[in-house]
N, C-alpha and C positions, 0 to 999 in steps of 0.2 A: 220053847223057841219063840224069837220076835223077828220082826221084820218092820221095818219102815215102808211108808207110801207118803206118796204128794196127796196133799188135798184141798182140795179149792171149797171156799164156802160163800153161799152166796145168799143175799136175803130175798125172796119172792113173798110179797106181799106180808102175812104174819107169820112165816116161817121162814127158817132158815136152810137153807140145804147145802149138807157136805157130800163131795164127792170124789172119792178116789179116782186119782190120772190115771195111775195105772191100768184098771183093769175098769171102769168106768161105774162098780157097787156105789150106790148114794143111800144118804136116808134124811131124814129134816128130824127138825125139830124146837119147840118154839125160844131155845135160845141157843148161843154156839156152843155151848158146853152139851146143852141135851140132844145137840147134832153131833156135836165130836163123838158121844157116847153111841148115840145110835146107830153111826159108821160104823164104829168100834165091833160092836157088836153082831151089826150084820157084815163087816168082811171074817170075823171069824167062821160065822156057818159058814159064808161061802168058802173057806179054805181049807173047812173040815172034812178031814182023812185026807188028806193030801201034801205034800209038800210043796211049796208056794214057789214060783222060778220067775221072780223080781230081780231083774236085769238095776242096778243101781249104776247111777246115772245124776247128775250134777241138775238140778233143774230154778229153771230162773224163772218168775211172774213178774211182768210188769204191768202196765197200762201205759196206753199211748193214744194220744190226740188227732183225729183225723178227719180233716176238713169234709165236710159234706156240698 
């Protein structure tokens, strides 16, 4: 079985960190591929023995500009 999630990835300082929307699992790592992986990874334990109840759902990221 697969499932899809949203993931946001973000750089802090010499790392990267990804983090699933849905259920909020993150993990870094020092490039976005060794952060993809590390997500990867750690949403599997967290989903192990369980069947996963991922509501799918249309989701948009943007960025927007806002006067300070």
């Amino acid at each position: 079985m697969s499932i899809k999630v949203n993931v946001i990835i973000q750089r802090e300082e010499n790392w990267f960190v990804a983090k699933c929307i849905e259920n909020s699992v993150a993990s870094q790592g020092k490039t976005i591929e060794e952060a993809l992986e590390n997500l990867r990874e750690a949403l599997i334990l967290y989903f192990e023995g369980e069947v996963p109840e991922i509501e799918t759902r249309q989701t948009f990221l943007t960025t927007i500009e806002v006067a300070i």
